[in-house]
Gaussian input, Z-matrix of N, CA and C with variables (Angstrom, degrees):
# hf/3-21g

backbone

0 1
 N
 C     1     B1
 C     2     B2     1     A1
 N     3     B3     2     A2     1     D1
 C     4     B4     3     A3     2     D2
 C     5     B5     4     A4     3     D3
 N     6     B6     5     A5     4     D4
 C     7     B7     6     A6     5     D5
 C     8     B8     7     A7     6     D6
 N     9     B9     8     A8     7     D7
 C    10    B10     9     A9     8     D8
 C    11    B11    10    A10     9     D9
 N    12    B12    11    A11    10    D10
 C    13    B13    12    A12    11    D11
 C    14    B14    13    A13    12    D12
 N    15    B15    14    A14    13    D13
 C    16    B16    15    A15    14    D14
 C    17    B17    16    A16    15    D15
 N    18    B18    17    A17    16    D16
 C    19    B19    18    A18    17    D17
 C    20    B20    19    A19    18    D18
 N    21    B21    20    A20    19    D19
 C    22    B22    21    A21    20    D20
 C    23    B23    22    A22    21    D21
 N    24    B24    23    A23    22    D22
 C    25    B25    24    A24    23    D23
 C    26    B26    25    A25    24    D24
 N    27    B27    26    A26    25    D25
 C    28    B28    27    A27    26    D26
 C    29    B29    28    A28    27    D27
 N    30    B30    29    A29    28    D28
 C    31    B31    30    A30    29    D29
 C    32    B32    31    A31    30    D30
 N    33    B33    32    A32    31    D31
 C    34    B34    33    A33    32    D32
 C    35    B35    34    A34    33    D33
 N    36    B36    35    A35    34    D34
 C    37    B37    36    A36    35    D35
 C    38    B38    37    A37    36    D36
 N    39    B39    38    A38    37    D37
 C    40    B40    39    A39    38    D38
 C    41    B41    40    A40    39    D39
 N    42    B42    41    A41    40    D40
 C    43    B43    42    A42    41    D41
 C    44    B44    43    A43    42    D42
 N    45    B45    44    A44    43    D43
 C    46    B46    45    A45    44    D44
 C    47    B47    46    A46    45    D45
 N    48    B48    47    A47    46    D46
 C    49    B49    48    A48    47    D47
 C    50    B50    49    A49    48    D48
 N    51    B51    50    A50    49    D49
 C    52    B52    51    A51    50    D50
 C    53    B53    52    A52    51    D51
 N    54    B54    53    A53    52    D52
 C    55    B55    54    A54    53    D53
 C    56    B56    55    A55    54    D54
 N    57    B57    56    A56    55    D55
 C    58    B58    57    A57    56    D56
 C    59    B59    58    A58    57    D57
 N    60    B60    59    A59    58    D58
 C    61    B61    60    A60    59    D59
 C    62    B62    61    A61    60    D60
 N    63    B63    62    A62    61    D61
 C    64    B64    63    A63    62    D62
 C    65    B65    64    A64    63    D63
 N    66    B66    65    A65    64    D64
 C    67    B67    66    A66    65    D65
 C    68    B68    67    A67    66    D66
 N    69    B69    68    A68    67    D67
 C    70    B70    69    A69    68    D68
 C    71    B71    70    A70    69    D69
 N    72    B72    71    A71    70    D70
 C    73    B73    72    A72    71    D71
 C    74    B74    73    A73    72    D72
 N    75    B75    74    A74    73    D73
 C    76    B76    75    A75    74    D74
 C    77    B77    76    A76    75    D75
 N    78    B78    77    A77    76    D76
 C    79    B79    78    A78    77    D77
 C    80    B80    79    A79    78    D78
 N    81    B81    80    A80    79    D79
 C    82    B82    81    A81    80    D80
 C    83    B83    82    A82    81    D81
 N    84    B84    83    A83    82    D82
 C    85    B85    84    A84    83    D83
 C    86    B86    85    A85    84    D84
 N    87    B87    86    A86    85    D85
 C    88    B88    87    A87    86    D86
 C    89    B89    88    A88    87    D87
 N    90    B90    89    A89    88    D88
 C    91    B91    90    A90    89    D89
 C    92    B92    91    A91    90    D90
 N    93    B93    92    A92    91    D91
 C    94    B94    93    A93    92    D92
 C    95    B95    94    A94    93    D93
 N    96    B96    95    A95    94    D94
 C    97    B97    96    A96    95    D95
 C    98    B98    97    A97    96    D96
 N    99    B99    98    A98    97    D97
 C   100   B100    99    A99    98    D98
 C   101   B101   100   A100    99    D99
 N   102   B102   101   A101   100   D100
 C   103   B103   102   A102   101   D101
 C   104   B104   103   A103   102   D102
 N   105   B105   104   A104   103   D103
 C   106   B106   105   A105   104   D104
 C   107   B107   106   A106   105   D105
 N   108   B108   107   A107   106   D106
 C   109   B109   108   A108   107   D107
 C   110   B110   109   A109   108   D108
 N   111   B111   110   A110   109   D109
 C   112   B112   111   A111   110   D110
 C   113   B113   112   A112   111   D111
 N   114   B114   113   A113   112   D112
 C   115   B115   114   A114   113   D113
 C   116   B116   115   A115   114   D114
 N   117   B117   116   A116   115   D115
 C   118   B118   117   A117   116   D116
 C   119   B119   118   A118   117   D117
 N   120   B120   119   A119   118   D118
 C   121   B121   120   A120   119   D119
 C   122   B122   121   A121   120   D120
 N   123   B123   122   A122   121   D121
 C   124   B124   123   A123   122   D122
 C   125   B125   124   A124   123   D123
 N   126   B126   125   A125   124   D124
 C   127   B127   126   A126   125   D125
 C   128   B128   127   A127   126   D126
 N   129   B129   128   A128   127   D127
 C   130   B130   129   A129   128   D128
 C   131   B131   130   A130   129   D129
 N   132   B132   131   A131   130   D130
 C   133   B133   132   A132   131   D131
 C   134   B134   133   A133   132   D132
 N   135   B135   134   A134   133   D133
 C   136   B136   135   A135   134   D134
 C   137   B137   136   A136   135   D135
 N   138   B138   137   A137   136   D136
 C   139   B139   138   A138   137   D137
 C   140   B140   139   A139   138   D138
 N   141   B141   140   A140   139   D139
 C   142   B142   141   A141   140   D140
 C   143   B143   142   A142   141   D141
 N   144   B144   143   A143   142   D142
 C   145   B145   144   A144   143   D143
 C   146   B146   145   A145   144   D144
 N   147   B147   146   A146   145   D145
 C   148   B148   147   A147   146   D146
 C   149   B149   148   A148   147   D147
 N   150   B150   149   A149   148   D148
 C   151   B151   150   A150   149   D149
 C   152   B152   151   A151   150   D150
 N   153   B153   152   A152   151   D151
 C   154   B154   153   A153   152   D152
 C   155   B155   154   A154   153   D153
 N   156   B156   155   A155   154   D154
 C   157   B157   156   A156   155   D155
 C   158   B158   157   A157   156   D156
 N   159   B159   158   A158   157   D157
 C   160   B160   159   A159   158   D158
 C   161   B161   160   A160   159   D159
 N   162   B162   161   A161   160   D160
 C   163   B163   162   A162   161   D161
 C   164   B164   163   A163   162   D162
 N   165   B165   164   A164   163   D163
 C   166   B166   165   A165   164   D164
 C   167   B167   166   A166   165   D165
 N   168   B168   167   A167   166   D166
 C   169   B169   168   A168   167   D167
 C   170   B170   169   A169   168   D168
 N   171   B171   170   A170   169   D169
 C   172   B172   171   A171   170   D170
 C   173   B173   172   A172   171   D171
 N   174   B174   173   A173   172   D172
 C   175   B175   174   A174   173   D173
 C   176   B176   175   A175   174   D174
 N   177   B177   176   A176   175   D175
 C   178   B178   177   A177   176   D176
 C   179   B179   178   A178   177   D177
 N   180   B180   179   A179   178   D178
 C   181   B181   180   A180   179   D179
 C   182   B182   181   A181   180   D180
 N   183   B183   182   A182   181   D181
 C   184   B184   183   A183   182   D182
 C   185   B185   184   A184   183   D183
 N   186   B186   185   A185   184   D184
 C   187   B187   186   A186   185   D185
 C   188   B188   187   A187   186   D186
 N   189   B189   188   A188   187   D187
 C   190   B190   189   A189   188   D188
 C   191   B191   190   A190   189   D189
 N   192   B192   191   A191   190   D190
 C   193   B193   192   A192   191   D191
 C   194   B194   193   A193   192   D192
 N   195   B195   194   A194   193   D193
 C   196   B196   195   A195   194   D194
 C   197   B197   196   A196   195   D195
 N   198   B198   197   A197   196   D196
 C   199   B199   198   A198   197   D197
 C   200   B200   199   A199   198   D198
 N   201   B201   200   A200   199   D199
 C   202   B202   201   A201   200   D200
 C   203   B203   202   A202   201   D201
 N   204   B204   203   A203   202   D202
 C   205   B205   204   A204   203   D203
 C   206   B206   205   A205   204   D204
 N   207   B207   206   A206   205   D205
 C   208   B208   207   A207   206   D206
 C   209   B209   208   A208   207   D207
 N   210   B210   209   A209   208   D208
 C   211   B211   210   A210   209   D209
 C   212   B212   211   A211   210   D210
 N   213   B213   212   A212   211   D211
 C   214   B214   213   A213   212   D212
 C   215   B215   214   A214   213   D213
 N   216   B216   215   A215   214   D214
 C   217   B217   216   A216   215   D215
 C   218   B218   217   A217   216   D216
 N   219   B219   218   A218   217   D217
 C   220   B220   219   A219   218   D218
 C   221   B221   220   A220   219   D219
 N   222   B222   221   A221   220   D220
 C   223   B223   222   A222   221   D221
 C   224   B224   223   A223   222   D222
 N   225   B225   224   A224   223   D223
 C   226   B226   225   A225   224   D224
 C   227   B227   226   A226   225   D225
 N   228   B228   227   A227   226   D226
 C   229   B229   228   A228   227   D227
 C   230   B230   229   A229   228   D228
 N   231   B231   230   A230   229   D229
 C   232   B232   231   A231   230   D230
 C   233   B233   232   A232   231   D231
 N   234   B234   233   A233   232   D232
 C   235   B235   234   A234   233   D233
 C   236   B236   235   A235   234   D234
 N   237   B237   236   A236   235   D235
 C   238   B238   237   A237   236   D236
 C   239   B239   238   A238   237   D237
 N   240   B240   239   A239   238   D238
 C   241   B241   240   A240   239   D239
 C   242   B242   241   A241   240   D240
 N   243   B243   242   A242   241   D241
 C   244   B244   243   A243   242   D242
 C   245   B245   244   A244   243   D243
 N   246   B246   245   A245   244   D244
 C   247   B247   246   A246   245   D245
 C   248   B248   247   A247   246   D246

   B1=1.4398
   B2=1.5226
   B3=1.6045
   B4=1.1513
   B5=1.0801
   B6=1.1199
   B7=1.7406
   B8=1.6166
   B9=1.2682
   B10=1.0975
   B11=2.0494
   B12=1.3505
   B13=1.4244
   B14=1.7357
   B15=1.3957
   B16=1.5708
   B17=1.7793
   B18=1.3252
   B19=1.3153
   B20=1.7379
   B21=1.5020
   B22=1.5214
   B23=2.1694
   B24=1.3691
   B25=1.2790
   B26=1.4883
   B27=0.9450
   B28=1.5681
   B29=1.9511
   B30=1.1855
   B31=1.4887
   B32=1.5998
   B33=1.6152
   B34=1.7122
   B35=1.7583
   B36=0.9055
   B37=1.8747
   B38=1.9365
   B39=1.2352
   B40=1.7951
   B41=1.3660
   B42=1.3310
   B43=1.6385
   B44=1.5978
   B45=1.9128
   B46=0.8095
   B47=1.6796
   B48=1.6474
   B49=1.1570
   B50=1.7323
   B51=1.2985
   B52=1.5306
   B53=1.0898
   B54=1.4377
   B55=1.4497
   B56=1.2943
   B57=1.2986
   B58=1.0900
   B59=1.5475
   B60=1.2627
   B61=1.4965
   B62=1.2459
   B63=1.1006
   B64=1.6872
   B65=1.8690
   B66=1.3732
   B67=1.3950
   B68=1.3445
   B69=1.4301
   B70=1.7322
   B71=1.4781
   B72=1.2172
   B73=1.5694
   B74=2.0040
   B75=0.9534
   B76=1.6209
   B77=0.9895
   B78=1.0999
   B79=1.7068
   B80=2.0190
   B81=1.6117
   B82=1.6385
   B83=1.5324
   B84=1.4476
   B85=1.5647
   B86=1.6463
   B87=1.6384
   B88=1.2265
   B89=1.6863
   B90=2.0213
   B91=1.5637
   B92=1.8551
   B93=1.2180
   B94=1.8161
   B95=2.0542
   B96=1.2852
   B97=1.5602
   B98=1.4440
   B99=0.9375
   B100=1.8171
   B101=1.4872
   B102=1.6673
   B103=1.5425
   B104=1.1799
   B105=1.5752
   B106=1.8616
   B107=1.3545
   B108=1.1871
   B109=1.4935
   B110=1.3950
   B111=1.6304
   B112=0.7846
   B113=2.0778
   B114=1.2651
   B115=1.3955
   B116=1.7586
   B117=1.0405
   B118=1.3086
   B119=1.5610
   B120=1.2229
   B121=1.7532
   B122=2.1395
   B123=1.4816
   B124=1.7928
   B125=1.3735
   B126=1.5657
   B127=1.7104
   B128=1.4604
   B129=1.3551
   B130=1.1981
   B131=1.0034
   B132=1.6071
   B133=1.4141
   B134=1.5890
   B135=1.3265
   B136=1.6994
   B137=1.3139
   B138=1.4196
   B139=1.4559
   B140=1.9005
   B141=1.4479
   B142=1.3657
   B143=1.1998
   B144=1.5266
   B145=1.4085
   B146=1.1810
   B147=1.6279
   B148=1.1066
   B149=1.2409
   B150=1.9773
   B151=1.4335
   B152=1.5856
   B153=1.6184
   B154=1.6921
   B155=0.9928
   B156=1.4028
   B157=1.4900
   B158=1.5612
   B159=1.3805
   B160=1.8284
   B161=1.8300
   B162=1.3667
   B163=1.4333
   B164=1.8462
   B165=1.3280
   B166=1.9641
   B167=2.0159
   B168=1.1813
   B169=1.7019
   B170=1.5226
   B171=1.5657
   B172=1.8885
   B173=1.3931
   B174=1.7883
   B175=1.2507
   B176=1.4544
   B177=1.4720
   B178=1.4473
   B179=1.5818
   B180=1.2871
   B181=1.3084
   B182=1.6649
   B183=1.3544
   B184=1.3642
   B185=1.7817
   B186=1.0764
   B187=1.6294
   B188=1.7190
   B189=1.1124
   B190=1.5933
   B191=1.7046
   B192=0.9596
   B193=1.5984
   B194=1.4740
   B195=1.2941
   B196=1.4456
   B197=1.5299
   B198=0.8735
   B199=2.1145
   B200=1.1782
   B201=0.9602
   B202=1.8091
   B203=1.7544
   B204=1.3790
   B205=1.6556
   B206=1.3614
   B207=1.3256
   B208=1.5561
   B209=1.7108
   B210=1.2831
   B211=1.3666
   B212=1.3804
   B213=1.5692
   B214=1.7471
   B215=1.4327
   B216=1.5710
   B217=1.7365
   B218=1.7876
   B219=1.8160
   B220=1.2712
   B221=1.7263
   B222=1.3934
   B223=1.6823
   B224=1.9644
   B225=0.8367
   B226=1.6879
   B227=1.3453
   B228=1.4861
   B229=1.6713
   B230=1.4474
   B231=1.4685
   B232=1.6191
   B233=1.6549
   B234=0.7024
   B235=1.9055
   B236=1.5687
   B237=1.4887
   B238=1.3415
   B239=1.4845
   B240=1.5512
   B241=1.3178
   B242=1.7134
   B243=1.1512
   B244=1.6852
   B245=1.3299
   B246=1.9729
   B247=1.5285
   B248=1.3565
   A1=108.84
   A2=123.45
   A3=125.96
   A4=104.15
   A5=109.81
   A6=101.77
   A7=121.77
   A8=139.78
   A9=114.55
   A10=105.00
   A11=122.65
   A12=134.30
   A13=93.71
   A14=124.54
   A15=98.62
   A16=76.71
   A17=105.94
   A18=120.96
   A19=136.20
   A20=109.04
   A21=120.14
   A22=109.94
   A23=100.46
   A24=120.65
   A25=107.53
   A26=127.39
   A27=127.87
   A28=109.91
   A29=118.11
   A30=128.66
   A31=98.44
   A32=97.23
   A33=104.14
   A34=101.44
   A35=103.22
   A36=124.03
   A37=96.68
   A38=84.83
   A39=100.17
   A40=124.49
   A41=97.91
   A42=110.16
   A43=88.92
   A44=105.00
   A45=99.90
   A46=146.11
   A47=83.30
   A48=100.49
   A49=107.83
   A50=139.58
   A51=135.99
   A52=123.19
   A53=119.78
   A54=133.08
   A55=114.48
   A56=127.07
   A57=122.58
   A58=100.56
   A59=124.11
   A60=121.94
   A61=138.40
   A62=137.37
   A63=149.01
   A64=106.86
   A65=120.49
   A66=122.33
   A67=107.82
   A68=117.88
   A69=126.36
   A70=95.22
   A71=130.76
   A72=134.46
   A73=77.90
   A74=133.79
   A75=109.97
   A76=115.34
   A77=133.81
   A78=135.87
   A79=99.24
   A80=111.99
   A81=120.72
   A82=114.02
   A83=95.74
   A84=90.50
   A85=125.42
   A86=96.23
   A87=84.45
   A88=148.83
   A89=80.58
   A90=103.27
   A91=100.86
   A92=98.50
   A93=109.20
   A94=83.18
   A95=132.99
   A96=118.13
   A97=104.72
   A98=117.12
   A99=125.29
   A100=105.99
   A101=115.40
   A102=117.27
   A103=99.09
   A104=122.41
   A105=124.65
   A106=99.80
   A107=125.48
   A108=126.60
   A109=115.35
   A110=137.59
   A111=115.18
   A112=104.98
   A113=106.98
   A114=119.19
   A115=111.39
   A116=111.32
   A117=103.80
   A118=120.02
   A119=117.18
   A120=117.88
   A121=100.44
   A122=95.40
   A123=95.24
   A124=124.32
   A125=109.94
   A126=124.52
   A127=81.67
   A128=122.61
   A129=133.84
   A130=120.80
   A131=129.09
   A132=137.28
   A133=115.38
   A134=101.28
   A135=126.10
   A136=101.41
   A137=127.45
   A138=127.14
   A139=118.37
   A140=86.66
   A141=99.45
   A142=110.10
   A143=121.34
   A144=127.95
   A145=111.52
   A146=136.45
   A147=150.02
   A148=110.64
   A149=114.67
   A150=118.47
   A151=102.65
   A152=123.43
   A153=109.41
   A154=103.11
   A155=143.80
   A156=146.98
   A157=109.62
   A158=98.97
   A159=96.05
   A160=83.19
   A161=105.88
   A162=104.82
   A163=97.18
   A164=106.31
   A165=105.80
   A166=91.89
   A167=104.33
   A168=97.21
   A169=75.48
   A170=98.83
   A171=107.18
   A172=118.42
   A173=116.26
   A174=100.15
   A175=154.44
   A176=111.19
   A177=132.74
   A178=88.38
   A179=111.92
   A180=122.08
   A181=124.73
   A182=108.32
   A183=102.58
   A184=120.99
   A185=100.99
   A186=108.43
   A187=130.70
   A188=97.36
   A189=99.84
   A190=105.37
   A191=120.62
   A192=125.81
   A193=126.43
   A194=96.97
   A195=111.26
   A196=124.36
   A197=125.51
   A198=129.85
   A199=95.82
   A200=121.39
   A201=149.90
   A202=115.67
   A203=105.44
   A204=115.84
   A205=111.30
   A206=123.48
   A207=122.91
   A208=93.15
   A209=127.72
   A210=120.26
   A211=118.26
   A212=114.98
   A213=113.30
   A214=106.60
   A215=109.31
   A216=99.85
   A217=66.59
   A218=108.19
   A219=142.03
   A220=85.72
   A221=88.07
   A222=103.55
   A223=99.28
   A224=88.69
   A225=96.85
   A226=123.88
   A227=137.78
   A228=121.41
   A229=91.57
   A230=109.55
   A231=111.96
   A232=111.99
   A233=131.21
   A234=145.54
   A235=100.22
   A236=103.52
   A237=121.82
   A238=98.46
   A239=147.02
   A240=142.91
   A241=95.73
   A242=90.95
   A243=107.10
   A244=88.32
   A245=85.30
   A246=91.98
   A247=107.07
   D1=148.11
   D2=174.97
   D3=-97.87
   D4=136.15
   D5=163.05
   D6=-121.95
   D7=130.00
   D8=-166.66
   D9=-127.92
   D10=139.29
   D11=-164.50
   D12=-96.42
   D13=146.03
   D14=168.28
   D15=-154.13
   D16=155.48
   D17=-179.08
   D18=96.34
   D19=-117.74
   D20=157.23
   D21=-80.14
   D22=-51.73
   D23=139.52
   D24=-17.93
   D25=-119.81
   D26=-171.48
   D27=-27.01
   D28=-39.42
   D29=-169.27
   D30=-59.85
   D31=-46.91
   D32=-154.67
   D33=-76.06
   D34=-20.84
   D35=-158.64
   D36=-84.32
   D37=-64.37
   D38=-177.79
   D39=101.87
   D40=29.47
   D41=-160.02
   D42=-166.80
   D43=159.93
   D44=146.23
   D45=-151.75
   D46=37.78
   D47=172.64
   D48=-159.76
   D49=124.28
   D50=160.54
   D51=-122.28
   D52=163.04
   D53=166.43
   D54=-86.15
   D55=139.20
   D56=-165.33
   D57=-148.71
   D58=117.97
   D59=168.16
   D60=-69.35
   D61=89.66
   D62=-127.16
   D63=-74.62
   D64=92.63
   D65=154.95
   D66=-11.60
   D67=137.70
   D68=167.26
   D69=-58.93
   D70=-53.78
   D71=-129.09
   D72=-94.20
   D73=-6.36
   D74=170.76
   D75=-102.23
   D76=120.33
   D77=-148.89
   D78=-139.65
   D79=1.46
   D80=-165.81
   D81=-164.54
   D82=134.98
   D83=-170.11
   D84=-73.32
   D85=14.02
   D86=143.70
   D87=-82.04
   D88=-35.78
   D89=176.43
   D90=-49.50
   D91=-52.83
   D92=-157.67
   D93=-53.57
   D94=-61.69
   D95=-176.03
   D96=-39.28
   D97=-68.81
   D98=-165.99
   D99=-42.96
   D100=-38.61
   D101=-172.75
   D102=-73.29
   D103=-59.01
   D104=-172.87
   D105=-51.91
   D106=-65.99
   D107=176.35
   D108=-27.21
   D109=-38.22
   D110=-169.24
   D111=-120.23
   D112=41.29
   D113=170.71
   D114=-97.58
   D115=-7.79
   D116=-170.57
   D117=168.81
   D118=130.16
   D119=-154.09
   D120=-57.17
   D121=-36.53
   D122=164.94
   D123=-43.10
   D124=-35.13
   D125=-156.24
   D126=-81.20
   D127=-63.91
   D128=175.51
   D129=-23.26
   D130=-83.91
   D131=149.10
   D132=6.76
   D133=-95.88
   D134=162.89
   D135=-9.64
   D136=-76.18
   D137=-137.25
   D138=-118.77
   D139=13.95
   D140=-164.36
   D141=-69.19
   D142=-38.81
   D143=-177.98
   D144=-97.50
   D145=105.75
   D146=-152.05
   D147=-75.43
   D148=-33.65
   D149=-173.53
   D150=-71.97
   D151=-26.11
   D152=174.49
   D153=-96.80
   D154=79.37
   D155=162.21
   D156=-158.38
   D157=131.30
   D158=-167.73
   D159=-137.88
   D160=138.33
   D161=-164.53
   D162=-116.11
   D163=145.87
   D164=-178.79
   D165=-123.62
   D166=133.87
   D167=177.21
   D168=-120.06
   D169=146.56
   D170=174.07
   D171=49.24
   D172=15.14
   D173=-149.12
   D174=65.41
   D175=26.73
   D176=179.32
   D177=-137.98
   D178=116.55
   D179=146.36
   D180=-20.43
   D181=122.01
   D182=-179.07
   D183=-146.82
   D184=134.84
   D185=172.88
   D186=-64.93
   D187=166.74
   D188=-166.01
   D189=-66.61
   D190=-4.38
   D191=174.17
   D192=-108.21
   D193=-11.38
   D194=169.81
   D195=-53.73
   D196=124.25
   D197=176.30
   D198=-45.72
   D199=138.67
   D200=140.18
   D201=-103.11
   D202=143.82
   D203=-176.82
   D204=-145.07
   D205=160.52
   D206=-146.92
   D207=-79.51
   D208=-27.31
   D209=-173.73
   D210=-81.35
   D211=-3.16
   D212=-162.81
   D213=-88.96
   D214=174.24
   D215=-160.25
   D216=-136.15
   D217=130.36
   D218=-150.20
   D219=-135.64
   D220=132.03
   D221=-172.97
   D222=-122.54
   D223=143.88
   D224=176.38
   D225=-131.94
   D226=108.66
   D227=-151.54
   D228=-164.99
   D229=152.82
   D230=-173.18
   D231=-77.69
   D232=-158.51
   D233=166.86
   D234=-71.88
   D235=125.58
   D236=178.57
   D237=-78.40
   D238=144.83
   D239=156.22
   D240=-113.31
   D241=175.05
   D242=173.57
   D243=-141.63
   D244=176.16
   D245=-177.82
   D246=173.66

């Protein structure tokens, strides 16, 4: 799986993009937060606050219940504002 950080996201992470080999037991992008979250006090950082994290699987916006699969490319980025 790709995963890619872009923004405050990318700053907190330190990277901004990895491969990551997808656990059986995460089957939802929620599971996949809870797993990154717990790789590293950075992952942590990043993703801790759920209200600044907006997740894209394939590029379609997606919810915390949504399927995830080892080939999809998983986007991670704070709240877009306008103005």
């Amino acid at each position: 799986m790709r995963v890619l950080y872009f923004a405050l996201l990318r700053e907190r992470v330190g990277m901004a993009e990895e491969t990551v080999a997808l656990p059986e037991n995460v089957r939802t992008v929620a599971d996949l937060i809870a797993w990154l979250r717990s790789r590293s006090p950075q992952h942590e950082a990043a993703l801790a606050d759920p209200t600044m994290v907006r997740v894209a699987v394939n590029q379609d916006y997606a919810q915390p219940g949504d399927a995830v699969q080892p080939g999809d490319e998983v986007a991670f980025f704070p709240p877009v504002t306008g103005g």
